[in-house]
C-alpha positions as CSV (number, residue, x, y, z in Angstrom):
1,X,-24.9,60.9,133.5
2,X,-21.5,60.4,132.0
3,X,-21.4,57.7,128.7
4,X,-17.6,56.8,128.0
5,X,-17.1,54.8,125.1
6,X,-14.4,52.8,124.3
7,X,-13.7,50.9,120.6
8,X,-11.6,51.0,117.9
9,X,-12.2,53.4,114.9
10,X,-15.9,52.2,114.4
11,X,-16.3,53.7,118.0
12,X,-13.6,56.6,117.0
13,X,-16.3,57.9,114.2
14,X,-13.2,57.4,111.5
15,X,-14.5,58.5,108.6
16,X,-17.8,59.6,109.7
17,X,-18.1,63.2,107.9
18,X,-14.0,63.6,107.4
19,X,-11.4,61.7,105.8
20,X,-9.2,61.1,109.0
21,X,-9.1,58.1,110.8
22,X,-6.8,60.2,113.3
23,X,-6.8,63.7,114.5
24,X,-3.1,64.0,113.8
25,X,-4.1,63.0,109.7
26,X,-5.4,66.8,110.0
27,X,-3.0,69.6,110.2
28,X,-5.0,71.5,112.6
29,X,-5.7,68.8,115.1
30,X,-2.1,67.2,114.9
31,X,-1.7,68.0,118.7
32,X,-4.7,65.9,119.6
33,X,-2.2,62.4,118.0
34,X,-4.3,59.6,117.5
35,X,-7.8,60.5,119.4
36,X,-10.5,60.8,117.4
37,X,-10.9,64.1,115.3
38,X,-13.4,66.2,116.9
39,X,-16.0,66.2,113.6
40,X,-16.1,62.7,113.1
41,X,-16.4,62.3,116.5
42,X,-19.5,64.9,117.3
43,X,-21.2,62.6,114.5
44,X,-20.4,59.3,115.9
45,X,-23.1,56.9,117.3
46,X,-21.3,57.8,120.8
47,X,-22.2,61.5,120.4
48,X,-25.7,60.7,119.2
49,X,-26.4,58.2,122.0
50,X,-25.0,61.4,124.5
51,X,-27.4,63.5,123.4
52,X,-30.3,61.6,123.5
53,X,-29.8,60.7,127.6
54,X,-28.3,63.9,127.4
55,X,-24.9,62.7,128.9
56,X,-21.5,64.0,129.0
57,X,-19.3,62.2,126.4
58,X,-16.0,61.0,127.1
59,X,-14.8,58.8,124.5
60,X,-11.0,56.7,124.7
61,X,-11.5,54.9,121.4
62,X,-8.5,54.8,118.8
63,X,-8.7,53.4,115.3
64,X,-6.7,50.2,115.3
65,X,-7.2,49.6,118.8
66,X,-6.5,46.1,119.6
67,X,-9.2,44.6,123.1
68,X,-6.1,44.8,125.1
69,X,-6.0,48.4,124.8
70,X,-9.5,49.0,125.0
71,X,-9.4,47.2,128.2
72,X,-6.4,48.5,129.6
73,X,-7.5,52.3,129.0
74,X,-11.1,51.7,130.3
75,X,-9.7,50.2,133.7
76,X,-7.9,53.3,133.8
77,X,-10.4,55.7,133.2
78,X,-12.4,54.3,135.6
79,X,-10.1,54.3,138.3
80,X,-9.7,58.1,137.4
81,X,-13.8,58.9,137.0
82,X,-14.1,57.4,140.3
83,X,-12.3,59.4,142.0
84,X,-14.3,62.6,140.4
85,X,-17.7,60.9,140.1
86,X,-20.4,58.5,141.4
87,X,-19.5,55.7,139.6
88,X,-23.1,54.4,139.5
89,X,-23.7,58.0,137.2
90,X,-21.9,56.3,134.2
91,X,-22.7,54.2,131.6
92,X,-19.8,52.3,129.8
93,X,-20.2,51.0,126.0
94,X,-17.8,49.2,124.3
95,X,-17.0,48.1,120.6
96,X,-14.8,45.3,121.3
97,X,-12.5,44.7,117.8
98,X,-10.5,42.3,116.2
99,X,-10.0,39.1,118.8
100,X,-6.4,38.7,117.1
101,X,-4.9,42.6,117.5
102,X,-2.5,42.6,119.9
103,X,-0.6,45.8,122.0
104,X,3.0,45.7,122.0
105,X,4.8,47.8,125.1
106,X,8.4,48.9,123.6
107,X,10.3,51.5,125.0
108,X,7.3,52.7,127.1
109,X,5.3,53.0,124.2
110,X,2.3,51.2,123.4
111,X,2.0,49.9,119.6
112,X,-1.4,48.2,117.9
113,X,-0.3,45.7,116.5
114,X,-3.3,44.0,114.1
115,X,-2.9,40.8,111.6
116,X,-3.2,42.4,108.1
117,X,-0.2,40.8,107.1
118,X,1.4,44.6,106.7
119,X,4.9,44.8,107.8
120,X,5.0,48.0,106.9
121,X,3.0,48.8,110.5
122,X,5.2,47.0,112.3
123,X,7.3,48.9,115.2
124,X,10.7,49.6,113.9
125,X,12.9,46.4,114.1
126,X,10.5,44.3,115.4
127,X,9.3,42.3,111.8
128,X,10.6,39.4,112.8
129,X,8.5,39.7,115.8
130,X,5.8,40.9,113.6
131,X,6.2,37.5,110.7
132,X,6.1,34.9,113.7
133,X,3.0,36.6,115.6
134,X,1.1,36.3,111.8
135,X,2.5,32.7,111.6
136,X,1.2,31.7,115.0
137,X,-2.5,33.3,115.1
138,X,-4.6,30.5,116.5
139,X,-8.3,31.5,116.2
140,X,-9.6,29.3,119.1
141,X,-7.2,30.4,121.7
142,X,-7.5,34.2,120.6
143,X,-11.5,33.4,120.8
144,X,-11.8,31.4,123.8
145,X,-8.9,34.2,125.9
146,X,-11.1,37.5,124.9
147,X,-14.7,35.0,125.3
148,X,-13.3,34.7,129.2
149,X,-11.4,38.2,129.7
150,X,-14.8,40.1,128.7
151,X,-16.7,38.0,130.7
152,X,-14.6,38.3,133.8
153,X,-14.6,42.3,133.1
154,X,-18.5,42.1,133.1
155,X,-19.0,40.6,136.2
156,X,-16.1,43.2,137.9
157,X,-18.4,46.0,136.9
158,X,-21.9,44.9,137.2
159,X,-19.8,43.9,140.9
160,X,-19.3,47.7,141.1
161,X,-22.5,48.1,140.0
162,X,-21.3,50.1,137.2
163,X,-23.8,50.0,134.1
164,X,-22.1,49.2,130.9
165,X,-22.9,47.2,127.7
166,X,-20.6,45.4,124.9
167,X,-21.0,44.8,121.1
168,X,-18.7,43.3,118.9
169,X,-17.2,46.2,115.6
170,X,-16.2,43.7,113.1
171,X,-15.5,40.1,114.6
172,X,-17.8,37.7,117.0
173,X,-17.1,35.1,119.3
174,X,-18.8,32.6,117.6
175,X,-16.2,30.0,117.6
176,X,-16.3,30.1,121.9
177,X,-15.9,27.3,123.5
178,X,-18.6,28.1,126.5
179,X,-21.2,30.5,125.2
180,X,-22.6,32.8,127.8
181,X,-26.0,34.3,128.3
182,X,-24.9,37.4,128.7
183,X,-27.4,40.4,129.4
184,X,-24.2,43.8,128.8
185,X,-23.3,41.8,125.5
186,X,-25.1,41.8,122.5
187,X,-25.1,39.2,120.7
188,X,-21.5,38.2,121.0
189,X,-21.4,34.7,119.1
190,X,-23.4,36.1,116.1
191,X,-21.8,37.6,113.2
192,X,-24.9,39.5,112.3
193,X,-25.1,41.9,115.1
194,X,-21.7,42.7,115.1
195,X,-21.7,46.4,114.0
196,X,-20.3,46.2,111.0
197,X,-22.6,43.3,109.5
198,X,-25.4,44.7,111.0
199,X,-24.9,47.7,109.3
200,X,-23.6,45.7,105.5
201,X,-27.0,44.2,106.0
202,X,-28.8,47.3,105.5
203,X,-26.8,48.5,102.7
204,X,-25.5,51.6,103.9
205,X,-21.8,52.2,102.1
206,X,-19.0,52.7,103.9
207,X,-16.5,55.0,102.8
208,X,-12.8,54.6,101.3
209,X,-11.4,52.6,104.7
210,X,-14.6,50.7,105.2
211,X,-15.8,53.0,107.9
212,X,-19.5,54.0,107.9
213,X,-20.8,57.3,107.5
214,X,-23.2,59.3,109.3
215,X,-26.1,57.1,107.9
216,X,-24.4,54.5,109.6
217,X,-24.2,56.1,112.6
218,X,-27.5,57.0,113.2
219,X,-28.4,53.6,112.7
220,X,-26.6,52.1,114.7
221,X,-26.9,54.6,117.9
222,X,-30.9,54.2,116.9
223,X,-30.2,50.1,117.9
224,X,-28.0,50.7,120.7
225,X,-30.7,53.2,122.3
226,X,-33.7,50.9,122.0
227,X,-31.1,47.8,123.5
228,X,-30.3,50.2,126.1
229,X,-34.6,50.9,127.2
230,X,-35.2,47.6,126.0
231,X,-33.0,45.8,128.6
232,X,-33.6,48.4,131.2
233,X,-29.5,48.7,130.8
234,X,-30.0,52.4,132.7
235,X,-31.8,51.6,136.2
């Protein structure tokens, strides 16, 4: 079995045993640019959740990831696995992040683009771009668009009959409009089983960035493992 993972850097293992949230922070991995660095990623909950259906791990996530990446790239890898594997031999898990990052396409180049109020992140020459997309964040519509996108997403791969299951990193949909009983998503109007409150709940610290350790990890691949026999997620 294949598990690819997709996320931001909760998914990405930043922080997990190093102090990178990229490979590129670390002079020996600068080649690898903004993929996960290879420790914190062998102690991520993806890795952990590999081994225990001892699956081959291909992992896409990148700290800062806004959805629309995540669900660009997966839609991509997918149409690439499929050409190289049974698509019914993979198991797709997703952190979902914050419903208001966006991706910006300049020049060819993808940006994240999140809502910290930072200009200094902003793409070179684009922060008036930047002030007006902080000025016009409208929680419903962000909230109600990703409530519906991930939705429609679900039903394309449970229509390919490609196993997968969803989790919010930091952010619910709790402010939906149409709430959805959905069986690949846990939880996804509750703020308490999003992975980062799940985790605060238990007091486990998270480190300079507010990225868990590999306490946190653990945990959370331990919950994710029991959802996934639970909910009979692997047929």
């Amino acid at each position: 079995m294949i598990l690819y993972t997709n996320g931001d850097s909760h998914t990405a293992g930043a922080e997990c045993v190093t102090s990178f949230q990229f490979a590129e922070e670390d002079p020996i991995y600068k080649h690898l640019k903004k993929q996960p660095h290879p420790l914190n990623l062998k102690s991520s909950w993806s890795q952990k959740v590999a081994d225990h259906f001892d699956a081959e791990l291909i992992c896409n996530a990148e700290s800062g990831s806004s959805n629309h990446r995540i669900l660009r790239t997966t839609k991509e890898d997918l149409d690439n696995l499929s050409n190289k594997h049974d698509i019914t031999d993979i198991l797709v898990i997703i952190g979902w992040s914050g419903w208001a990052r966006e991706e910006w396409l300049i020049d060819g180049e993808y940006y994240q683009v999140n809502n910290s109020g930072n200009i200094s992140h902003t793409p070179y020459n684009y922060d008036d771009k930047y002030k007006a997309y902080i000025a016009n964040i409208d929680e419903n519509k962000c909230v109600n668009f990703w409530n519906h996108a991930i939705q429609e997403f679900s039903d394309e791969l449970q229509k390919n009959n490609i196993k997968h299951l969803f989790f919010n990193s930091f952010q619910s949909l709790k402010n939906a409009n149409n709430t959805l009983p959905l069986k690949y998503f846990i939880e996804p109007y509750q703020d308490e089983y999003t992975y980062d409150y799940y985790l605060k709940k238990q007091n486990i610290p998270t480190k300079q960035n507010f990225h868990y350790g590999n306490d946190g990890h653990k945990v959370w691949a331990k919950f994710l493992i029991n959802y996934i026999q639970e909910n009979d997620i692997i047929r």
